[in-house]
Biotite code that builds the C-alpha atoms (Angstrom):
import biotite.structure as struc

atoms = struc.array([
    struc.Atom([-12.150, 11.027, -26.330], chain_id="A", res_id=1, res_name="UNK", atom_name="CA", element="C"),
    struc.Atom([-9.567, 13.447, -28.274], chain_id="A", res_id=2, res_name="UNK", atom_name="CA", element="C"),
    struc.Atom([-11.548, 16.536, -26.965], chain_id="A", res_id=3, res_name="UNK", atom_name="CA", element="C"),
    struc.Atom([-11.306, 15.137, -23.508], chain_id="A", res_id=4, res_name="UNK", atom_name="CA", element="C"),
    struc.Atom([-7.357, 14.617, -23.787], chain_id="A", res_id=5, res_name="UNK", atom_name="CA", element="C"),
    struc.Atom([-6.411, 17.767, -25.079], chain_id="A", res_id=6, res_name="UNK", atom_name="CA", element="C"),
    struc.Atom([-9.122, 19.568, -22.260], chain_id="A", res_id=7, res_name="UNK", atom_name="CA", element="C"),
    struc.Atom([-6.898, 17.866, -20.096], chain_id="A", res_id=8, res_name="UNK", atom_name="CA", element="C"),
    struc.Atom([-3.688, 19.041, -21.427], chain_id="A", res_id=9, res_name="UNK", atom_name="CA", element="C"),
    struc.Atom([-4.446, 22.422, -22.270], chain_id="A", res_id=10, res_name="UNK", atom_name="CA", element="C"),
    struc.Atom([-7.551, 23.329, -20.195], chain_id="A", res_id=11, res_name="UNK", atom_name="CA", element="C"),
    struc.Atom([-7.830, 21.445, -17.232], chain_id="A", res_id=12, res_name="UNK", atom_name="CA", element="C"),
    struc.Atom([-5.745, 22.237, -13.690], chain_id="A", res_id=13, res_name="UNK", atom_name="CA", element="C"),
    struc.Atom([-3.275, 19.488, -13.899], chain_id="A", res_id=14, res_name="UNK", atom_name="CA", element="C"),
    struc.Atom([-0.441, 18.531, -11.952], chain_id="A", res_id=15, res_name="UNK", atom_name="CA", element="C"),
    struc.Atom([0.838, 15.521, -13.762], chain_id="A", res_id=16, res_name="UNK", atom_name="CA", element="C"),
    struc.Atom([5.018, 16.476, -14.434], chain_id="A", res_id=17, res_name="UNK", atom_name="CA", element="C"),
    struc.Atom([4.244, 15.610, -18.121], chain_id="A", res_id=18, res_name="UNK", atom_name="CA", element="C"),
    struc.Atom([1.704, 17.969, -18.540], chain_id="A", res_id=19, res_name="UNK", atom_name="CA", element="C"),
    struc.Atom([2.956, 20.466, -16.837], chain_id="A", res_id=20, res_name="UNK", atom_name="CA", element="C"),
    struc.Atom([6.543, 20.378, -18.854], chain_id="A", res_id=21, res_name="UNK", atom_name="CA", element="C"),
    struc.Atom([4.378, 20.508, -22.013], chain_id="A", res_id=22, res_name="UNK", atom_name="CA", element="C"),
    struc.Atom([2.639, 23.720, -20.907], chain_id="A", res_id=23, res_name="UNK", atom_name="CA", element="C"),
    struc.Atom([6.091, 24.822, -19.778], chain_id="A", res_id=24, res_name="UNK", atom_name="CA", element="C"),
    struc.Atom([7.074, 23.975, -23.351], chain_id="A", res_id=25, res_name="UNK", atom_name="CA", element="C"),
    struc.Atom([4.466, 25.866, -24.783], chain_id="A", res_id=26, res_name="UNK", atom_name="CA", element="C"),
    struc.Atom([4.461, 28.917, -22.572], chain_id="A", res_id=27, res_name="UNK", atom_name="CA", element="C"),
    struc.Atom([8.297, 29.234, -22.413], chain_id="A", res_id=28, res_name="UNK", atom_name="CA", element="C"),
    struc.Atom([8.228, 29.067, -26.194], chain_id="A", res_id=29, res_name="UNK", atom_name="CA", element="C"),
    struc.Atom([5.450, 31.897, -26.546], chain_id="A", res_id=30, res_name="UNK", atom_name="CA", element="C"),
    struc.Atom([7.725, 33.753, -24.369], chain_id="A", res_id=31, res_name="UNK", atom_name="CA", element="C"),
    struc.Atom([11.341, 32.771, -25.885], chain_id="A", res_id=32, res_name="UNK", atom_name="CA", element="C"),
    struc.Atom([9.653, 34.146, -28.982], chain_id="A", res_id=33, res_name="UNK", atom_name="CA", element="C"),
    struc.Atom([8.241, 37.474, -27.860], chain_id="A", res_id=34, res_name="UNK", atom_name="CA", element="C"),
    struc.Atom([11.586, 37.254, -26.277], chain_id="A", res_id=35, res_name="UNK", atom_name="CA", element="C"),
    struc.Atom([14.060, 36.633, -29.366], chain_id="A", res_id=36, res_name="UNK", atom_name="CA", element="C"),
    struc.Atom([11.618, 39.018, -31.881], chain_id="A", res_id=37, res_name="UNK", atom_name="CA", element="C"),
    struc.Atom([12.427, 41.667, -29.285], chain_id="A", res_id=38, res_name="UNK", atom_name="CA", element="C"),
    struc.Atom([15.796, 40.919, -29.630], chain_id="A", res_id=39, res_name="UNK", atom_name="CA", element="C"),
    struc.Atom([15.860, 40.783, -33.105], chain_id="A", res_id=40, res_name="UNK", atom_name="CA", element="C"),
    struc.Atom([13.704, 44.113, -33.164], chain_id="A", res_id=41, res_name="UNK", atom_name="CA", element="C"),
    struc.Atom([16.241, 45.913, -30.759], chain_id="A", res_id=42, res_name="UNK", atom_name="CA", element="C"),
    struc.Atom([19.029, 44.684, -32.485], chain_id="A", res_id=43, res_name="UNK", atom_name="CA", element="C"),
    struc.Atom([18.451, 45.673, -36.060], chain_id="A", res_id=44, res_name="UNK", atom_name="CA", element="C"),
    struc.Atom([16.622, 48.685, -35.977], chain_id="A", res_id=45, res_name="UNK", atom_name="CA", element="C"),
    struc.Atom([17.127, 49.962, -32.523], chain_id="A", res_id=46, res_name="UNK", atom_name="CA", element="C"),
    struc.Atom([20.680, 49.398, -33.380], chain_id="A", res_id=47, res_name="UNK", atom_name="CA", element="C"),
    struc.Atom([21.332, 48.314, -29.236], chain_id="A", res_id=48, res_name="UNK", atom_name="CA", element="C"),
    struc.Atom([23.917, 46.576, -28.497], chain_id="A", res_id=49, res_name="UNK", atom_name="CA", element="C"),
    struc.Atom([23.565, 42.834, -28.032], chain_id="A", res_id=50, res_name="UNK", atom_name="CA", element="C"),
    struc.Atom([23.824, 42.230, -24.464], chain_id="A", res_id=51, res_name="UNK", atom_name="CA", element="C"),
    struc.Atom([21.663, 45.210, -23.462], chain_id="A", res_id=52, res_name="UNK", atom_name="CA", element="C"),
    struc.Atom([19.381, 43.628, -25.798], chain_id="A", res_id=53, res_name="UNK", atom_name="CA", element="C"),
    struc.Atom([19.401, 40.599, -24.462], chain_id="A", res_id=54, res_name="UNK", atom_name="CA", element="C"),
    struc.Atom([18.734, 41.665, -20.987], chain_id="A", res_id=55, res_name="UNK", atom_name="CA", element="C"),
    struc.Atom([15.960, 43.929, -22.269], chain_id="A", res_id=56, res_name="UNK", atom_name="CA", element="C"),
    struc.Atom([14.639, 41.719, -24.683], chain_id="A", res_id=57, res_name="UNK", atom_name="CA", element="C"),
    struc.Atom([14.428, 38.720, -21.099], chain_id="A", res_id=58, res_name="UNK", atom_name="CA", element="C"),
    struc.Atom([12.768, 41.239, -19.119], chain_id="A", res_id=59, res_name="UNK", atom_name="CA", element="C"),
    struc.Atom([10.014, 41.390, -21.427], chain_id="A", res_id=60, res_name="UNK", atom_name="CA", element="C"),
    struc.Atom([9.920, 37.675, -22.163], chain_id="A", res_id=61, res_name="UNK", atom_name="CA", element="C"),
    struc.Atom([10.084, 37.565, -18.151], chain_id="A", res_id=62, res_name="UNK", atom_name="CA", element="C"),
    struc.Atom([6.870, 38.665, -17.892], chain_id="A", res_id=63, res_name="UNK", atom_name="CA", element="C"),
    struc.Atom([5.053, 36.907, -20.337], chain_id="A", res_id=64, res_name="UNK", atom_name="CA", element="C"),
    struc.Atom([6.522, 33.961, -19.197], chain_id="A", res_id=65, res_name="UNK", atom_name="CA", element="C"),
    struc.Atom([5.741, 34.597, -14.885], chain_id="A", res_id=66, res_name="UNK", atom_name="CA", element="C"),
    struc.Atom([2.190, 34.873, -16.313], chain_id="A", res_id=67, res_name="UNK", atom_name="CA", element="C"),
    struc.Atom([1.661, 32.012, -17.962], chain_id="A", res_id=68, res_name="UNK", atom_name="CA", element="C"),
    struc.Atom([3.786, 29.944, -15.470], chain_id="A", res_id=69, res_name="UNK", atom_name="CA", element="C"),
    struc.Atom([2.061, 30.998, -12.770], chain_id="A", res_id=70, res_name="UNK", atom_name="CA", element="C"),
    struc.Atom([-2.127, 31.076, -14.056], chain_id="A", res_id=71, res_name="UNK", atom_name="CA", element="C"),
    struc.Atom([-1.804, 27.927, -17.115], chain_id="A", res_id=72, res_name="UNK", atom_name="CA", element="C"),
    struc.Atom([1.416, 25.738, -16.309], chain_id="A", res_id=73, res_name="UNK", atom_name="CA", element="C"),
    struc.Atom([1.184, 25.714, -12.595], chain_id="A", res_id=74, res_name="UNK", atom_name="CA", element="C"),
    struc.Atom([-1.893, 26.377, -11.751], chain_id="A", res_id=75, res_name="UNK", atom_name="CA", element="C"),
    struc.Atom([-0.460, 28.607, -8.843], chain_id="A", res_id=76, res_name="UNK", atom_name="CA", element="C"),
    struc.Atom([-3.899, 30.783, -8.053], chain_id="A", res_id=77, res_name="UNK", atom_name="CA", element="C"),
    struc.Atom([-3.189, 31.381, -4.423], chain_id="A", res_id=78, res_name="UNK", atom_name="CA", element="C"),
    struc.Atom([-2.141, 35.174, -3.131], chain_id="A", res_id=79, res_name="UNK", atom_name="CA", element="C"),
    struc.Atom([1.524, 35.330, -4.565], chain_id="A", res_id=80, res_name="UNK", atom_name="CA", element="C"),
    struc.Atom([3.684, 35.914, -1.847], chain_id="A", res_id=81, res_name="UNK", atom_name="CA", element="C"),
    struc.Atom([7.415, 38.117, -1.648], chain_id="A", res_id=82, res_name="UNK", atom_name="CA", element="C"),
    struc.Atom([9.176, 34.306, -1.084], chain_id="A", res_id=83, res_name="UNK", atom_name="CA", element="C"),
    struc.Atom([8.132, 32.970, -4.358], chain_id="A", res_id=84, res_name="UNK", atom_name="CA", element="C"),
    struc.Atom([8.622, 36.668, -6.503], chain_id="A", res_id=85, res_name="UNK", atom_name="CA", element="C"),
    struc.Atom([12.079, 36.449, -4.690], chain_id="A", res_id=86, res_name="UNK", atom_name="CA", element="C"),
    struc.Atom([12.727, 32.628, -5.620], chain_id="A", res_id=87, res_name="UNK", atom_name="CA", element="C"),
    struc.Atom([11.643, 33.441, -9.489], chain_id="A", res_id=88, res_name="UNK", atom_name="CA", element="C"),
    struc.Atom([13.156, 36.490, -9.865], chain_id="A", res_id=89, res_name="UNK", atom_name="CA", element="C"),
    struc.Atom([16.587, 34.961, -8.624], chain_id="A", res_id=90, res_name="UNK", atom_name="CA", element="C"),
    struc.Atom([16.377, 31.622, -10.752], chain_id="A", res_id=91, res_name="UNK", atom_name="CA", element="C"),
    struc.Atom([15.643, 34.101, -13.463], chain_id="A", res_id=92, res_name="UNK", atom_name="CA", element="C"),
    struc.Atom([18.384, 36.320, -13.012], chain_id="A", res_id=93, res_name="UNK", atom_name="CA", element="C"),
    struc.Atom([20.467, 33.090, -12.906], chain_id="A", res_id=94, res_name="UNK", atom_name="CA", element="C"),
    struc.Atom([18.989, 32.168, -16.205], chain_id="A", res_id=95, res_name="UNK", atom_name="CA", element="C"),
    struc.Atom([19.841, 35.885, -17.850], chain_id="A", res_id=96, res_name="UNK", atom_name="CA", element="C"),
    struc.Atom([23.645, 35.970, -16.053], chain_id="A", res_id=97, res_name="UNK", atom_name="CA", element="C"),
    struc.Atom([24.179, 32.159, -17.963], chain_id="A", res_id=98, res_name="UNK", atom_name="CA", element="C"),
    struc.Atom([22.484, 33.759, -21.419], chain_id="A", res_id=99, res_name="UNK", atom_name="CA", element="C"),
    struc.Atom([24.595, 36.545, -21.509], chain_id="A", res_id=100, res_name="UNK", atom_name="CA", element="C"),
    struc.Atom([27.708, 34.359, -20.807], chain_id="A", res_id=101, res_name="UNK", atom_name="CA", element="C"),
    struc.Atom([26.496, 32.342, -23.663], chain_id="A", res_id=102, res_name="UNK", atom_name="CA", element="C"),
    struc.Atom([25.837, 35.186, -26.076], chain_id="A", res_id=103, res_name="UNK", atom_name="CA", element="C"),
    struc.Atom([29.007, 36.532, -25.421], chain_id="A", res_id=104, res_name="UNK", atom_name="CA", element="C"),
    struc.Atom([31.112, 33.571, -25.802], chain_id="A", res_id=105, res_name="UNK", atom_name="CA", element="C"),
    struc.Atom([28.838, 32.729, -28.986], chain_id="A", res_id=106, res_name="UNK", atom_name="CA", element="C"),
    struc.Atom([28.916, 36.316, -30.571], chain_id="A", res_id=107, res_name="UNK", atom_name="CA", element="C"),
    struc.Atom([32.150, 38.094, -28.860], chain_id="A", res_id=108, res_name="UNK", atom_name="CA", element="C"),
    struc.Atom([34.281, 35.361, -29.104], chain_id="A", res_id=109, res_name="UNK", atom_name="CA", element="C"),
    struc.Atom([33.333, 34.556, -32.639], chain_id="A", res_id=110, res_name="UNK", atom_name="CA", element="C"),
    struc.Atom([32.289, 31.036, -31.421], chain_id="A", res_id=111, res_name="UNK", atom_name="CA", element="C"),
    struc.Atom([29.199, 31.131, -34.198], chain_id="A", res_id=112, res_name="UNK", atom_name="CA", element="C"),
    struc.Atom([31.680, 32.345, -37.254], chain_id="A", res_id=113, res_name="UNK", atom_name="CA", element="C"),
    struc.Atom([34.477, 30.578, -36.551], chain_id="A", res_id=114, res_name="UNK", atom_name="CA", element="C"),
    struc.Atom([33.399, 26.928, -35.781], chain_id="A", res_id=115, res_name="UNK", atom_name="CA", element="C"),
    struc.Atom([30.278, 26.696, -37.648], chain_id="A", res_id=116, res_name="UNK", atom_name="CA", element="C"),
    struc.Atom([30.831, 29.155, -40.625], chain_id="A", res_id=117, res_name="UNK", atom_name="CA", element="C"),
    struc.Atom([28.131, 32.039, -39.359], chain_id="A", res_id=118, res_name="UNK", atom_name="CA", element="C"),
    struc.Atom([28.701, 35.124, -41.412], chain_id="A", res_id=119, res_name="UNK", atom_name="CA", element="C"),
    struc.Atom([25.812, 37.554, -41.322], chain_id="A", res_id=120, res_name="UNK", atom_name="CA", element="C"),
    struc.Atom([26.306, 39.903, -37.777], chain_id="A", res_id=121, res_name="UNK", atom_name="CA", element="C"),
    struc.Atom([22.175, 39.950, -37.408], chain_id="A", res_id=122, res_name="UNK", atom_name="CA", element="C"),
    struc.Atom([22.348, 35.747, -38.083], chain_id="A", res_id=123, res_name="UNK", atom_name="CA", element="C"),
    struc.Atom([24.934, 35.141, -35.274], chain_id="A", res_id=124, res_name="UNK", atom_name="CA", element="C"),
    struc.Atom([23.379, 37.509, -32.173], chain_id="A", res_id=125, res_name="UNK", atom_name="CA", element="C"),
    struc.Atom([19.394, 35.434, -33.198], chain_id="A", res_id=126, res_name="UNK", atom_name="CA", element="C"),
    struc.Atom([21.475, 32.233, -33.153], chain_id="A", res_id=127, res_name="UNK", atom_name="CA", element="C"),
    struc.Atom([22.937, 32.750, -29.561], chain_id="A", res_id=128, res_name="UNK", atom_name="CA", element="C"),
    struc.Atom([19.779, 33.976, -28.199], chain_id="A", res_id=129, res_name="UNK", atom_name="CA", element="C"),
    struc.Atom([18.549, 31.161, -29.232], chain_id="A", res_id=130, res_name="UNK", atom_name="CA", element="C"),
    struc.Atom([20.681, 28.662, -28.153], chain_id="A", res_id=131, res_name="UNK", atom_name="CA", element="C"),
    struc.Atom([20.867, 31.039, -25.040], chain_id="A", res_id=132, res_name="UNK", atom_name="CA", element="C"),
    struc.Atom([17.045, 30.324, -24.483], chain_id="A", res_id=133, res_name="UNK", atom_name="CA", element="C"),
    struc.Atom([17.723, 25.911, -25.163], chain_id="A", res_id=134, res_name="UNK", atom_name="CA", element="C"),
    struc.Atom([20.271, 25.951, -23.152], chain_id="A", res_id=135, res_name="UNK", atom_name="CA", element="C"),
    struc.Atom([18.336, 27.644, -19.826], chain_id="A", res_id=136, res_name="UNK", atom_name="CA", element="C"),
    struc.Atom([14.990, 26.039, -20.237], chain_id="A", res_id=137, res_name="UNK", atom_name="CA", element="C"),
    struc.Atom([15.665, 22.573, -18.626], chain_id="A", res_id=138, res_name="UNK", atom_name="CA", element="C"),
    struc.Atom([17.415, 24.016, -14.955], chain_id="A", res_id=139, res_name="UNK", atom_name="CA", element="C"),
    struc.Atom([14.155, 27.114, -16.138], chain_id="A", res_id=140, res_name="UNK", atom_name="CA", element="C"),
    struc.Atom([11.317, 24.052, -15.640], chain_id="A", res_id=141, res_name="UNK", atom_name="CA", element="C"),
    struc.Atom([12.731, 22.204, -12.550], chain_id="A", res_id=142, res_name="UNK", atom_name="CA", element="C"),
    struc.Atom([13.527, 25.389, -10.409], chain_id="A", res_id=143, res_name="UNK", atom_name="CA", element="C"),
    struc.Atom([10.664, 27.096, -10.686], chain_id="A", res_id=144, res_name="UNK", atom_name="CA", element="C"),
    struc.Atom([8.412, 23.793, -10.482], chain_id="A", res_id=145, res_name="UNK", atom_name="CA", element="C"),
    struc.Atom([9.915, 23.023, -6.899], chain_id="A", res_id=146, res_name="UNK", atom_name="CA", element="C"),
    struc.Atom([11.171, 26.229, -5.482], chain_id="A", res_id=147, res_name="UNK", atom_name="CA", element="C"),
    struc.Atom([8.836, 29.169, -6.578], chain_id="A", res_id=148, res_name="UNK", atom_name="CA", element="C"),
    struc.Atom([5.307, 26.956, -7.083], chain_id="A", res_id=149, res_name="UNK", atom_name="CA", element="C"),
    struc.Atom([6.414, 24.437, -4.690], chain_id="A", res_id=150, res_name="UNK", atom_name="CA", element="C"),
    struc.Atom([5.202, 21.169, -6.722], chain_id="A", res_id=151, res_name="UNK", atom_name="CA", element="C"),
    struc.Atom([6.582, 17.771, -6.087], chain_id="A", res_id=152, res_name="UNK", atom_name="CA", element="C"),
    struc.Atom([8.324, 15.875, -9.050], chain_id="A", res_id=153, res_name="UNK", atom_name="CA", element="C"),
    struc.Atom([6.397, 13.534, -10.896], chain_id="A", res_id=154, res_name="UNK", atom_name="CA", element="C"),
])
């Protein structure tokens, strides 16, 4: 019975919203964090600055995440057509435009060490990404669930 459920959750095609969100969850974190150790890698030793970093750091989270979206969360096997790149590369370039708004506010505008006592430079930048990446993965989910692999809610 327990092998069964999580074959269906983790396994199985499946295009119950539930499940799907959950692989979403899990896939978008797997990226978030290739995403924010890239980051954190470009920021501290790379020395980049943080909003270059950020958009490099998405790019590569981009990837990972189209992947998995596409093959394990939606199932989407067909031949991928130049509509629904276009569709997820412009929700996704939505999504990067609102987390470097965010990181900037958060890190430029001292947001993190002024109203919540953030001292550490390296601390503040991982803490907006971060926040960047809660903050976008909601309007992330629903987007590309209806308008790039074209799946009906629940």
């Amino acid at each position: 019975m327990l092998y069964k459920r999580i074959k269906n959750i983790f396994i199985i095609e499946n295009s119950n919203t539930f499940i799907q969100y959950f692989r979403f969850a899990v896939s978008g974190g797997l990226a978030a964090g290739i995403s924010i150790l890239t980051f954190y890698f470009l920021i501290s030793f790379i020395e980049l600055q943080h909003l270059v970093a950020n958009s490099f750091s998405w790019c590569v989270g981009l990837i990972v995440e189209y992947l998995l979206n596409r093959f394990w969360v939606f199932n989407a096997k067909k031949n991928t057509s130049v509509k629904q790149v276009s569709y997820f590369l412009i929700i996704s370039l939505g999504c990067l435009i609102f987390s470097n708004i965010v990181i900037y506010i958060l890190v430029d505008l001292n947001v993190l060490s002024n109203f919540f006592g953030f001292e550490n430079l390296t601390t503040i930048k991982v803490t907006a990404k971060i926040i960047s990446v809660l903050l976008n993965s909601v309007w992330d989910f629903f987007a590309k669930k209806l308008l790039v692999f074209k799946m009906k809610p629940l």
